[in-house]
N, C-alpha and C positions, 0 to 999 in steps of 0.2 A: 467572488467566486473564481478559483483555476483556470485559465484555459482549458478549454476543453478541444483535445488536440486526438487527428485521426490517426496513430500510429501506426497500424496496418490497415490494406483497405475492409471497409465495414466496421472496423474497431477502433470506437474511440477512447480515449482515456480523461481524465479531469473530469471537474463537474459529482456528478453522482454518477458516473457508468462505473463498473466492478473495476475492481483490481487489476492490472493486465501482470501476467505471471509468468518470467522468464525462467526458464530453467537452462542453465547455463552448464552446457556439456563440456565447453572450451577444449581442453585436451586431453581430458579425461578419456577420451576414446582408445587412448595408448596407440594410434595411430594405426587403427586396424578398422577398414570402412565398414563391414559387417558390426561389430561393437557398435560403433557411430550409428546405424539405424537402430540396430535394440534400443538406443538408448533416446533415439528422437519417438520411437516408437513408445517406450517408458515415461515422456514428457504426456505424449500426448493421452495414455490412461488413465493418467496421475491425475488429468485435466489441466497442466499447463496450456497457458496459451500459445506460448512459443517456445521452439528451440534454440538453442544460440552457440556458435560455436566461436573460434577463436582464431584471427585468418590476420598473418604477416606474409608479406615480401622480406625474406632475412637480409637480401645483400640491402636493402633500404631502412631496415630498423638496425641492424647492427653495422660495424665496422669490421674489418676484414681479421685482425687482433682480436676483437670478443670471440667471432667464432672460429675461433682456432686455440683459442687456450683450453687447457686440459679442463674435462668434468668428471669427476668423481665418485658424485655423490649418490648414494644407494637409489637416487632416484634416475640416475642417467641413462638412457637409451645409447649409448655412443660414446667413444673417447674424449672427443673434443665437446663443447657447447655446440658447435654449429652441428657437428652430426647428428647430437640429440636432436637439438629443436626440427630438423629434415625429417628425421624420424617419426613427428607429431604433427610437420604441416599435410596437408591436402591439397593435392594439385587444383589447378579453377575446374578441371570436367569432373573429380570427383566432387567438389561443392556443387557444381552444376546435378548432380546423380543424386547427393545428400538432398537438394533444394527441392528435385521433383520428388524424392520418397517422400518426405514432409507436406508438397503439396496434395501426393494422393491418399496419405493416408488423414488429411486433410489438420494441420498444427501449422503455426506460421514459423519460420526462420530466418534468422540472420547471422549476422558474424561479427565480435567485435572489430573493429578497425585499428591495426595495431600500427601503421604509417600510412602516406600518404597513396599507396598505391594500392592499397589492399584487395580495394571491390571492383578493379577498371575492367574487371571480365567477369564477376557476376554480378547480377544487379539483385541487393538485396532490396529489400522492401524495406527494412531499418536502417540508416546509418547510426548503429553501434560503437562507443567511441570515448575514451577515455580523454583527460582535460588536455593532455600536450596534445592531443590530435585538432580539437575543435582550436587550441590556438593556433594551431599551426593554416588550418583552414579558411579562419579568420584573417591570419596576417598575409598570407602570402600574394602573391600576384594574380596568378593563375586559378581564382578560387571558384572560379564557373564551373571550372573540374572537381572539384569538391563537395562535400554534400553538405558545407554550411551556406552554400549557394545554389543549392542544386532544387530543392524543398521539399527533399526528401527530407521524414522526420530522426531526429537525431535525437539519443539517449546518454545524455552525457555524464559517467561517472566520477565523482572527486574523490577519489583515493587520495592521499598523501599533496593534496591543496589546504592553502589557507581560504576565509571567506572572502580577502582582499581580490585572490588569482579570481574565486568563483563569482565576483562581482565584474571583474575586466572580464571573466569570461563570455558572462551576458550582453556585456556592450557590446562585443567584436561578434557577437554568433547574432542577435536579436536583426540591428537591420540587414543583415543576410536570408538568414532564415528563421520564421520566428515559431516554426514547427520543433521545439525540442522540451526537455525537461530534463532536470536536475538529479542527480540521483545520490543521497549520503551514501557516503562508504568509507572504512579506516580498511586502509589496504592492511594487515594480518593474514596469517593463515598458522590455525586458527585466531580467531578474533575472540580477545575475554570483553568479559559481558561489558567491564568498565570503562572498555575502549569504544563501544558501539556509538555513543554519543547520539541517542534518537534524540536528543532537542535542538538538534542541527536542521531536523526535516522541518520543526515551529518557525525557524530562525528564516530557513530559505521560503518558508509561506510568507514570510511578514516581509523580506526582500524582494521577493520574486513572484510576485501576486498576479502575475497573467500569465504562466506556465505551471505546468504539474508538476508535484515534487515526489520522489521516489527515495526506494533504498535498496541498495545492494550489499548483501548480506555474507560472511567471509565465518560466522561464530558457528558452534556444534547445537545443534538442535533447531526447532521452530519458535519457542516462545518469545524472540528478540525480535524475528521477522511479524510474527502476527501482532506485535506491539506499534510495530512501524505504521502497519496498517491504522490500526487500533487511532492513533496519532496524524495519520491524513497518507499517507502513502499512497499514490496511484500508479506506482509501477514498483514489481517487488521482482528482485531478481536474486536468485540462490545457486550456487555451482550444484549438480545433481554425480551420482557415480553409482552405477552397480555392485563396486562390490569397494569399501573406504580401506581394505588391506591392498590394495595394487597397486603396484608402484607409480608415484609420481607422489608430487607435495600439496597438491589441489584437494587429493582422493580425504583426507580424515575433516577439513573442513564442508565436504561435500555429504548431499542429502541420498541418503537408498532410497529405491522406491516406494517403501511403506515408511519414511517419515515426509516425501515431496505428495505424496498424496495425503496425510494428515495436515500436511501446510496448507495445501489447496483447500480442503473439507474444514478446517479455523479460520481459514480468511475469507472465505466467505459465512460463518455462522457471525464471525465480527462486525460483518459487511451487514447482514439482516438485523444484529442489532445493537447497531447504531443507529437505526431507526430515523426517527425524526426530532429535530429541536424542539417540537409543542410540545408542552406539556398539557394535556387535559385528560377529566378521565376515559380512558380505554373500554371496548365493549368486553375485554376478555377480565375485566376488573368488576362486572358490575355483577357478577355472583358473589363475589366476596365484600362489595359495597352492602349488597343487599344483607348479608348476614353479620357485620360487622361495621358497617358505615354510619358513623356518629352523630346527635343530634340534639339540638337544645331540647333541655327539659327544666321544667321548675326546679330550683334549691329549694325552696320554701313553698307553703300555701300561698298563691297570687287569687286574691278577692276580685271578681268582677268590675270594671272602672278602673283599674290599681294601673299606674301609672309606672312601665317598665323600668326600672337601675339593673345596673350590672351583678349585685348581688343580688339579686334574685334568682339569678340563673348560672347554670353551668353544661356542661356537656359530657354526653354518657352515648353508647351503643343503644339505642330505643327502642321499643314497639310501641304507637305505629313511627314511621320515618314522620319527621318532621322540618321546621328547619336545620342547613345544614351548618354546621360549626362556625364555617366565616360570616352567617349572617348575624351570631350573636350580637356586635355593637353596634348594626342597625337597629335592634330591634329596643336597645334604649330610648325610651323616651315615647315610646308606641303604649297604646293603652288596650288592656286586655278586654275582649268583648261576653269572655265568661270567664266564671272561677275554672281557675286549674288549680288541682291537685296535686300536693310536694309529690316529687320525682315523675311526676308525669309529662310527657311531650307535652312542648307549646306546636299546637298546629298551625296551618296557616291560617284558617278561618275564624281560629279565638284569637286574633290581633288585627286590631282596625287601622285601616289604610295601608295591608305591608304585604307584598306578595315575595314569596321566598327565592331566591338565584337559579336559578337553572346552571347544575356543572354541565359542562362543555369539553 
């Protein structure tokens, strides 16, 4: 069984608890705070459990040469790369402003952690974090400042990793903090179906059997994501966008709100049935037992004394019930305590010493 890990406070994840469901606004907000609440507001109707947003220190993730070379691209906010990206982050008191709307209109949040200094003035409740993050938090010195020592819990995404990195990655994060889980992902935008590779999520249950394994999701629709599920996922995380024509490169593989609320309303119908491993019969089966539910009856005229074989008998839909199908090769070798009549039920009480199974 999973760890069963408490990712937010009250909400656990692993185990049998529900799906925990990111809806990942990142910066799809276009960088307009008002936008960024619609759309924590849009998580939380949809019934995501969480909002999630996408939080750098640029002069620390980039170099001084990246943000300064020319951007072009029909998606760019700004001349340069670095004016864009200024144009998409969020000062810490507007996350600070985003954190409490999300606390009163009651949805949790975080932010992925895009370097090492991302969260040192808000304190998320998630540390959010892609694999160069949690190694870097891993190796470095100072990792008490880090939230792979901190025990806050930590969602760690492998986009664009091998299974080699995501095994180093486990050693280095586990005796630190053993609060985290895994999450498949082929970094795409959009993601085709053939790249999604859900038998990654099988591969890190059979590796990584005391944490939860998740998926984060980059393809156009729900039916990839509710397979993940489907397959053991306990954390599913989707980019969301109000309206998928608005500029930026995130928005066409991002969910509108009537397809993050039909994610939400599939994964959990998934969630009810999957059910349980026993197989026995059900009480919602036993109307259709009763009208269809099969039972040995004579092949043949069986003479009183007659001393039960296998061909004597076979199985048919009966009046009345009698035995039930699996007990026929018991009942070889049992001897009959009155004549029965070809195609008539063998009851229980016309075969001596045999009482019939009780399904369960």
């Amino acid at each position: 069984m999973p760890l069963e890990l408490e990712l937010c406070p009250g909400r656990w994840v692993g185990g049998q608890h529900p799906c925990f469901i990111i809806a990942e606004i990142g910066q799809n907000h276009q960088g307009d705070l008002d936008i960024a609440k619609r759309m924590i507001r849009t998580a939380k109707e949809c019934g995501a459990d969480c909002a999630k947003f996408q939080k750098s220190e640029l002069e620390f993730k980039f170099n001084r040469k990246a943000l300064e070379r020319p951007y072009t691209s029909k998606h760019s906010w700004g001349t340069t790369y670095g004016e864009h990206k200024r144009h998409l982050e969020f000062s810490h008191a507007q996350y600070k402003e985003l954190q409490r709307y999300a606390q009163e209109i009651g949805i949790f949040f975080t932010a992925s952690g895009m370097d090492e200094h991302d969260a040192e003035e808000v304190d998320f409740p998630i540390s959010n974090c892609a694999v160069s993050r949690a190694m870097w938090e891993g190796e470095s010195e100072p990792c008490e400042e880090g939230a792979g020592s901190s025990g806050r819990p930590m969602v760690i995404s492998s986009g664009m990793q091998s299974m080699d990195t995501m095994k180093q990655v486990y050693q280095i994060v586990k005796p630190l903090n053993p609060n985290f889980c895994f999450l498949q992902c082929t970094s795409a935008y959009p993601l085709q179906p053939e790249d999604a590779n859900l038998r990654v999520i099988s591969e890190y249950q059979k590796l990584f059997p005391d944490i939860p394994i998740g998926y984060s999701g980059h393809e156009t629709g729900i039916a990839i994501s509710v397979a993940a599920v489907a397959l053991g996922a306990k954390v599913l995380e989707r980019h969301i966008t109000l309206d998928k024509t608005w500029k930026g490169s995130d928005h066409s593989a991002s969910l509108e709100p009537g397809e993050l609320a039909e994610l939400v309303r599939s994964v959990r119908l998934v969630e009810r049935a999957l059910g349980s491993p026993t197989k026995q019969l059900l009480p919602c089966e036993m109307a259709c037992n009763e009208k269809l539910g099969k039972s040995v009856v004579a092949k043949v005229r069986i003479p009183e004394g007659t001393v039960l074989t296998l061909d004597m008998l076979t199985v048919k839909v009966g009046e009345p019930k009698g035995y039930p199908p699996e007990d026929i090769f018991n009942l070889v070798g049992k001897k009959m305590l009155v004549t029965v009549e070809e195609d008539d039920t063998i009851l229980e009480d016309s075969v001596e010493n045999h009482s019939k199974k009780i399904k369960s």
